[in-house]
ROMARLUM-444068 format. One record per residue (C-alpha): residue number from 1; x, y, z. Coordinates in Angstrom, 1 decimal, decimal comma, padded with zeros to 4 digits. Layout:
BEGIN
@nr = NUM	px = X	py = Y	pz = Z .
...
This chain:
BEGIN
@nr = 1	px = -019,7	py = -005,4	pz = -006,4 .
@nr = 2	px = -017,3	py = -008,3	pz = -007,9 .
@nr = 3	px = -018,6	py = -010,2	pz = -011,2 .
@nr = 4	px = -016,9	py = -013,7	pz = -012,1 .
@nr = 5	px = -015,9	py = -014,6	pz = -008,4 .
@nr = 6	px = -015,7	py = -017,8	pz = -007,1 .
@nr = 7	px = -018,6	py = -019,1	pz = -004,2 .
@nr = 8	px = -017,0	py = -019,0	pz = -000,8 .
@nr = 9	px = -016,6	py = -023,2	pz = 000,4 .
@nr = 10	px = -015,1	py = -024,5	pz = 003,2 .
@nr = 11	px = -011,9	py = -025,0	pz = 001,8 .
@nr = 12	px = -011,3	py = -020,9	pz = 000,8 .
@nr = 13	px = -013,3	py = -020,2	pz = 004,5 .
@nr = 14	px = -010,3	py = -022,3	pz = 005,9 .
@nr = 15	px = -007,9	py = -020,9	pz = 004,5 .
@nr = 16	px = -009,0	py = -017,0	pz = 005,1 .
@nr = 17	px = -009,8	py = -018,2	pz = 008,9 .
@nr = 18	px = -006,0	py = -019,1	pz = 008,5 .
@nr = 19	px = -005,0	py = -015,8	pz = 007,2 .
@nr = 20	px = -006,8	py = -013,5	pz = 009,4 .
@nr = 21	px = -005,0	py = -015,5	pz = 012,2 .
@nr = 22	px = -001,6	py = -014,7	pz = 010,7 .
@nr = 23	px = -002,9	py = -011,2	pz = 010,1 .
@nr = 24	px = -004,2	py = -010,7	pz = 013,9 .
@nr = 25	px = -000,8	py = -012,5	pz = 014,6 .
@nr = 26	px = 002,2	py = -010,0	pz = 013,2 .
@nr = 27	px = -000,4	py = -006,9	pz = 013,0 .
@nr = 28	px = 001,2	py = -005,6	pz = 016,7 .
@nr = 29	px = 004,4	py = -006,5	pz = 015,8 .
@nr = 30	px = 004,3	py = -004,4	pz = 012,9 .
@nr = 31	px = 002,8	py = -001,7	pz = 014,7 .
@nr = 32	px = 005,7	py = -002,0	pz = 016,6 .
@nr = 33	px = 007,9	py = -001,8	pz = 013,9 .
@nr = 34	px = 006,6	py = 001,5	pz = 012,9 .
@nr = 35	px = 006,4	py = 003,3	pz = 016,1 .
@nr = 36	px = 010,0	py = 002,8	pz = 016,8 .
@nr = 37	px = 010,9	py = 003,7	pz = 013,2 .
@nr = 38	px = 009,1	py = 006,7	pz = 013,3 .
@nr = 39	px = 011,2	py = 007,3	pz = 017,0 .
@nr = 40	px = 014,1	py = 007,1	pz = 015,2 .
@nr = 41	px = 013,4	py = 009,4	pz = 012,4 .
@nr = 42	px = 012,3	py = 012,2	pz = 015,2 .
@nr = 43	px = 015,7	py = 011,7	pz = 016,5 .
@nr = 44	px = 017,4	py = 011,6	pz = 013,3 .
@nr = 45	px = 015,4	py = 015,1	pz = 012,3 .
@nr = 46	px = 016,9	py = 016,8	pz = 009,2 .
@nr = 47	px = 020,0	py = 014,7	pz = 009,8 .
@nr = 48	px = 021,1	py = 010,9	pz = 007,4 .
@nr = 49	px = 020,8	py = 009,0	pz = 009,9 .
@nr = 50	px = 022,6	py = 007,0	pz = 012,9 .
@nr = 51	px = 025,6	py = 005,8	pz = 012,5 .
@nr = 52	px = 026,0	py = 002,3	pz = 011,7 .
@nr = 53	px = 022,1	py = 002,1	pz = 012,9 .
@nr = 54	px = 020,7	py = 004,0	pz = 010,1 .
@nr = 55	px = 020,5	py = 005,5	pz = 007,2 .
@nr = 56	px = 017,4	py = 008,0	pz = 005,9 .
@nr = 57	px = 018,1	py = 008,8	pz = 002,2 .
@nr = 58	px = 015,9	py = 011,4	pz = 000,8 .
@nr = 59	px = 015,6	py = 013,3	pz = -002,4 .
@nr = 60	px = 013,0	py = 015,8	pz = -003,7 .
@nr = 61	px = 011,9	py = 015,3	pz = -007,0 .
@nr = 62	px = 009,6	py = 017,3	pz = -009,3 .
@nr = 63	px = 006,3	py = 015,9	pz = -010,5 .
@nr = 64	px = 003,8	py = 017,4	pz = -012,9 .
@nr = 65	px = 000,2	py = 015,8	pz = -013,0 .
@nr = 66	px = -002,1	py = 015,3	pz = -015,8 .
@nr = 67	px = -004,1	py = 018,2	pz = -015,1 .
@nr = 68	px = -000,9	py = 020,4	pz = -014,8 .
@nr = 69	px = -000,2	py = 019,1	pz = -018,6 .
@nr = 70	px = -003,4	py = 020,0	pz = -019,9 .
@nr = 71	px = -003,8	py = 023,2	pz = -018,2 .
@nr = 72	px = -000,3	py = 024,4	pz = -019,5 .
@nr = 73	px = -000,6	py = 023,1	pz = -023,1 .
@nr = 74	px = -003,4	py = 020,7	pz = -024,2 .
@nr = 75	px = -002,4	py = 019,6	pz = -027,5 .
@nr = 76	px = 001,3	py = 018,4	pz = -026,0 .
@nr = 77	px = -001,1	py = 016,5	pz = -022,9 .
@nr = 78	px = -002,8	py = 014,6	pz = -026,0 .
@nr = 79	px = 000,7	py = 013,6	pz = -027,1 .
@nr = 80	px = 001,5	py = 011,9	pz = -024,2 .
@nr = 81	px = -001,5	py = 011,0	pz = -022,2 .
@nr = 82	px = -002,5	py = 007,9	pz = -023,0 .
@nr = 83	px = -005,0	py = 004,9	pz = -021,6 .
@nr = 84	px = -002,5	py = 002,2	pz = -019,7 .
@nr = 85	px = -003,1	py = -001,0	pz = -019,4 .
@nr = 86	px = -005,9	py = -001,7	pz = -016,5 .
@nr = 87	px = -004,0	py = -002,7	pz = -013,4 .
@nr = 88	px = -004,9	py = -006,1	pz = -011,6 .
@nr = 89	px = -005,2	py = -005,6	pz = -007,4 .
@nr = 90	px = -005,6	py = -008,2	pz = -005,0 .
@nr = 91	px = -007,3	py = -008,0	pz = -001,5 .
@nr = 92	px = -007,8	py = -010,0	pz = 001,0 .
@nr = 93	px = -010,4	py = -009,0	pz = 003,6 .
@nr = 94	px = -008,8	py = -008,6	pz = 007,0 .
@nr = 95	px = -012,2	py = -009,5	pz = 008,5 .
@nr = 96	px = -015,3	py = -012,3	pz = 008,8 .
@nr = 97	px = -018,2	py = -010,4	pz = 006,3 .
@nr = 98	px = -020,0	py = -013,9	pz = 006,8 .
@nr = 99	px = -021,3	py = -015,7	pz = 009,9 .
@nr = 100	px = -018,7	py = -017,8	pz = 012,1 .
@nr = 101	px = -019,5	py = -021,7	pz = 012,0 .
């Protein structure tokens, strides 16, 4: 549940009717986008891409997760595990949860 939000009026209603539109809008188009970029990268395979079409860069890289830390030495995971600063997301509902007018 959200604490300190603001009552839904007809003014934010408006505007999310407004949103969802734009949403409902460009959602096929960037469906679109995706399928034929994922065409393209099946036809690229393990290649870098198209010439003068494309280009897919990749890179591996090596990640170690908290719990690897701690499991391998727990005194150097307290070192450098710390609390970050809490991180701020917004959403916007991509549907009606309240009655149409």
């Amino acid at each position: 549940m959200i604490h300190n939000s603001l009552e839904r009026d007809n003014v934010s209603i408006a505007l999310h009717k407004e949103w969802i539109d734009a949403h409902v809008e460009i959602q096929p188009y960037e469906f679109k986008k995706k399928f034929y970029e994922n065409k393209l990268k099946l036809i690229i395979g393990e290649k870098l891409g198209i010439k003068n079409i494309c280009s897919w860069k990749r890179k591996l890289s090596k990640k170690i997760s908290k719990t690897d830390l701690k499991n391998y030495d727990q005194k150097l995971a307290s070192k450098y595990i710390k609390l970050g600063e809490p991180i701020v997301r917004f959403k916007i509902n991509d549907f009606r949860p309240y009655p149409f007018s």
